[in-house]
C-alpha positions as CSV (number, residue, x, y, z in Angstrom):
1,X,-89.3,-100.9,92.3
2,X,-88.1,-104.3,93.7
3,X,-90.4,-107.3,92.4
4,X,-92.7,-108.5,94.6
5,X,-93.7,-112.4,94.0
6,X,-97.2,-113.6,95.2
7,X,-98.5,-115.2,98.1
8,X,-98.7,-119.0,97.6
9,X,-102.4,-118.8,96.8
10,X,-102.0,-115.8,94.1
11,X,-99.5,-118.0,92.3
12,X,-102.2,-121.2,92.0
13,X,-104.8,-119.3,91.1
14,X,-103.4,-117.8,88.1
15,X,-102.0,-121.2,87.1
16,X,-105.2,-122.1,87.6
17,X,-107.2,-119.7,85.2
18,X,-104.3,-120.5,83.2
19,X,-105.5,-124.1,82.6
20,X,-108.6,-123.4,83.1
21,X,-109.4,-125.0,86.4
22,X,-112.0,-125.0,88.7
23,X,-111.5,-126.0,92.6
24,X,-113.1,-129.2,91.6
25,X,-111.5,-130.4,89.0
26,X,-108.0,-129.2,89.9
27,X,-108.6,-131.6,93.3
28,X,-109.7,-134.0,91.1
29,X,-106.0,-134.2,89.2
30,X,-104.5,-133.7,91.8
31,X,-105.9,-136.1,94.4
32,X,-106.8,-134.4,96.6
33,X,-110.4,-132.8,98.4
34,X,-111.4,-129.7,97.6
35,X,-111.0,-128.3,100.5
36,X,-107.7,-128.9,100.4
37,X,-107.7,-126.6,97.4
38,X,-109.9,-123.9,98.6
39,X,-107.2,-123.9,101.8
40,X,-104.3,-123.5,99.1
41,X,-106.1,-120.6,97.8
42,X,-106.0,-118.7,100.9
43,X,-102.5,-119.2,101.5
44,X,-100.3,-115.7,101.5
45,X,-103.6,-113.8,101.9
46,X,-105.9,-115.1,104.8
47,X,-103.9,-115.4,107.9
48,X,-106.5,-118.1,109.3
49,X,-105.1,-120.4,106.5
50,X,-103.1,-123.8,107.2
51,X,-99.6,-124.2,105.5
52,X,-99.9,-127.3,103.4
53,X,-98.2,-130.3,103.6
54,X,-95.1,-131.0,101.2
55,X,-96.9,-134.0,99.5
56,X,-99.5,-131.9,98.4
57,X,-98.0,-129.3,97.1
58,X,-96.0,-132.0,95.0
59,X,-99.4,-133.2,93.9
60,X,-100.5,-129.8,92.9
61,X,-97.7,-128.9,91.5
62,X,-97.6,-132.0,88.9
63,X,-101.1,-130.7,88.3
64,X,-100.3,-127.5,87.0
65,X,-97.5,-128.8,85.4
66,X,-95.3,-126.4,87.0
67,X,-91.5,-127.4,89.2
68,X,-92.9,-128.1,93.0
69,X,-89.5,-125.9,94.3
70,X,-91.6,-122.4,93.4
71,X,-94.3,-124.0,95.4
72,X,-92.2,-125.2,98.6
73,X,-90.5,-121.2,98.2
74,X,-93.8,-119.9,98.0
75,X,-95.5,-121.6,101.2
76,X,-91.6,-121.0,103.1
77,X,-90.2,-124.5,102.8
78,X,-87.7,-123.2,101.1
79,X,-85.7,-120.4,103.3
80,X,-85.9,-117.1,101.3
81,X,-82.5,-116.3,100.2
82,X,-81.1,-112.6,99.6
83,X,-80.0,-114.1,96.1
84,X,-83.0,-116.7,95.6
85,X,-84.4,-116.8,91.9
86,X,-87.8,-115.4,91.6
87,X,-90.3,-117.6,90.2
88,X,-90.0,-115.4,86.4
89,X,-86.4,-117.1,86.5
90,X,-87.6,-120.3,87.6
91,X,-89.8,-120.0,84.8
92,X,-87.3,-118.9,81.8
93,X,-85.1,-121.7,83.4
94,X,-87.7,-124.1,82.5
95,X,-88.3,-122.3,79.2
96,X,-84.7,-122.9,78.6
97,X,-83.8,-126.2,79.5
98,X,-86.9,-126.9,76.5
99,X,-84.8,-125.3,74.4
100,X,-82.5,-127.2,71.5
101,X,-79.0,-127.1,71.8
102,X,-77.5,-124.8,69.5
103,X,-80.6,-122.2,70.8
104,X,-78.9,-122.5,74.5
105,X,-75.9,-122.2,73.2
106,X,-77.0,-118.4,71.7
107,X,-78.6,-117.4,74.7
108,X,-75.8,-118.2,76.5
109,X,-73.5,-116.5,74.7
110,X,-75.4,-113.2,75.1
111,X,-75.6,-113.6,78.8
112,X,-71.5,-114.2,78.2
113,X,-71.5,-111.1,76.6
114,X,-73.7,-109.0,78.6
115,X,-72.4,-109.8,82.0
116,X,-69.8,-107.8,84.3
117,X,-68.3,-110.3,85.8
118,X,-65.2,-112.0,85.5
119,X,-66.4,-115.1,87.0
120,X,-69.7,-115.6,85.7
121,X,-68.0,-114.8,82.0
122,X,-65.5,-118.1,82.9
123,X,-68.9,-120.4,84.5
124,X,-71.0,-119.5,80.9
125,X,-67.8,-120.2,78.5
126,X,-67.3,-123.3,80.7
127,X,-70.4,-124.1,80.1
128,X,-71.0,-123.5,76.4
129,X,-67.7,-125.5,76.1
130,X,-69.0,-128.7,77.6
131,X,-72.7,-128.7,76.9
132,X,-73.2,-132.2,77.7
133,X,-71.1,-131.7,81.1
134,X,-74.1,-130.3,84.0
135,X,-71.9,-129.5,86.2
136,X,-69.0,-127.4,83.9
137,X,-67.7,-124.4,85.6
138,X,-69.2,-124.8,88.7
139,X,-67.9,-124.4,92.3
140,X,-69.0,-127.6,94.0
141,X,-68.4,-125.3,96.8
142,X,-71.0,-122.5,95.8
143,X,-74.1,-122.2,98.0
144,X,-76.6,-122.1,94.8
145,X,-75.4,-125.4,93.8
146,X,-75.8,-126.7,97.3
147,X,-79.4,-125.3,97.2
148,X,-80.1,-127.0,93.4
149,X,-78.9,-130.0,94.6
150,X,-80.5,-130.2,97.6
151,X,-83.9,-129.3,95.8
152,X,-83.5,-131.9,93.5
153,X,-83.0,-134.8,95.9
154,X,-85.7,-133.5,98.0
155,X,-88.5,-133.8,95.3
156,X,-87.1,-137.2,93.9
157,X,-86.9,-138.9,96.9
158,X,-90.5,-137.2,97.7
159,X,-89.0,-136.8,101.2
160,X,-90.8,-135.2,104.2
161,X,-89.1,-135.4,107.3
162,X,-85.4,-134.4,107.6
163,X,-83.9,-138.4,108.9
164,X,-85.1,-139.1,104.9
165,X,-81.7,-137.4,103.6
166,X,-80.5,-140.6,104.8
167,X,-82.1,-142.4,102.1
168,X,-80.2,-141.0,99.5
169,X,-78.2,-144.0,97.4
170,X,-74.6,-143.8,96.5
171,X,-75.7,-144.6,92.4
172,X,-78.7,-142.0,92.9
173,X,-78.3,-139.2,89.8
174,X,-78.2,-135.6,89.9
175,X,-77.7,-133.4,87.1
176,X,-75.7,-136.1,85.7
177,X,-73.3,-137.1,88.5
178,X,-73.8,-140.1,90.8
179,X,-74.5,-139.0,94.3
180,X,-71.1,-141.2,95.4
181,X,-69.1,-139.2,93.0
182,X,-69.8,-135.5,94.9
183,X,-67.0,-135.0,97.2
184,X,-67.8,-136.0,101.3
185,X,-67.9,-132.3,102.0
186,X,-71.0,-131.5,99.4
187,X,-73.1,-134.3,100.9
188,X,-72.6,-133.2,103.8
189,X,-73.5,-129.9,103.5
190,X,-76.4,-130.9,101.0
191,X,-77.3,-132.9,103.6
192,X,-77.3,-130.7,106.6
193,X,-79.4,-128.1,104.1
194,X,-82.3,-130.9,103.6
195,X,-82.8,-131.4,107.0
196,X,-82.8,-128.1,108.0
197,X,-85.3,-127.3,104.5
198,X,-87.5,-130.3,106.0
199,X,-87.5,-129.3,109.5
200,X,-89.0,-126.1,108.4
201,X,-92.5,-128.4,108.3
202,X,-95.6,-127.6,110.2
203,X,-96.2,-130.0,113.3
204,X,-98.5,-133.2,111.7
205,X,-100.5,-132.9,115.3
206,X,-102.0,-130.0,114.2
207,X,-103.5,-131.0,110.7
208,X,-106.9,-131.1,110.1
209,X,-107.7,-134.9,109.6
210,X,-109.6,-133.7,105.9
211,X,-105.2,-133.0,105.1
212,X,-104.4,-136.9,105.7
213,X,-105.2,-138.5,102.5
């Protein structure tokens, strides 16, 4: 049976429970009201609920310490994709990248092992040969790494409107590479793929004035 991930609101309130949060104080560390939060909640599962606003799911998301992406994917920021991760491998990602060295190296080499493919066999070998190297083995080319990028500029910049893509530096860094140093055609495309991500936004006319904070 295929996975099915949980609504937006599902998602918060487990994370939630997990640290032990009550609608009260998780606006409280996050900055936000509570009815903000009780809104959130809804999300997925009352069809009367508002979508929230990038910055606060940012906000919440620092709060339960978890990577803002699964929150944008959850509340459709980010476009489902037939091969999008599903939050469990955002989550082993994250458990990963805590992982020393010489431990990624051994996972990676059974996923080297285990896999069919020809390809992906070259990208993890690539990779395990240049650990220090983010980008080793990769297709600057490949979709995924458009969408990674993409992701990544999006939350640093904090950006919420698609004209902000523009603000991107030429010494900015991602995954280890100066934004200057990625070929014209990946920032364009990266580009083109934040403005569309950020276009996806609900129209600010329409919020509740309790959302401006």
């Amino acid at each position: 049976m295929a996975n099915i991930p949980p609504s937006l609101g599902a998602f918060v309130a487990d994370l939630m429970e997990k640290h032990q949060h009550s609608n009260v104080s998780l606006a409280a560390a996050a900055g936000v009201s509570e009815g903000v939060i009780r809104n959130l909640l809804k999300h997925g599962i009352d069809l009367r609920a508002k979508d929230p606003d990038p910055r606060t799911l940012r906000l919440v998301a620092d709060a339960l310490d978890v990577d803002a992406v699964m929150l944008f994917r959850l509340a459709g920021y980010v476009s489902p994709q037939a091969n999008a991760n599903s939050v469990r491998a955002e989550y082993l990602a994250d458990v990963f990248d805590e992982l020393p060295p010489e431990k990624q190296d051994a996972v990676m080499g059974v996923l080297e092992a285990m896999t069919e493919s020809y390809t992906r066999k070259e990208i993890i070998h690539a990779m395990r040969e240049e650990p220090y190297n983010p980008l080793a083995g990769f297709d600057l080319r490949n979709p995924g790494l458009t969408r990674m990028i993409a992701n990544k500029l999006i939350i640093n910049y904090q950006m919420e409107a698609p004209l902000e893509s523009n603000r991107i530096e030429p010494d900015a860094m991602v995954f280890g590479y100066r934004w200057k140093d990625f070929p014209l055609t990946v920032q364009e495309r990266v580009k083109a793929l934040i403005e569309h991500k950020l276009s996806l936004q609900y129209d600010p006319t329409m919020v509740d004035p309790e959302w401006r904070r």
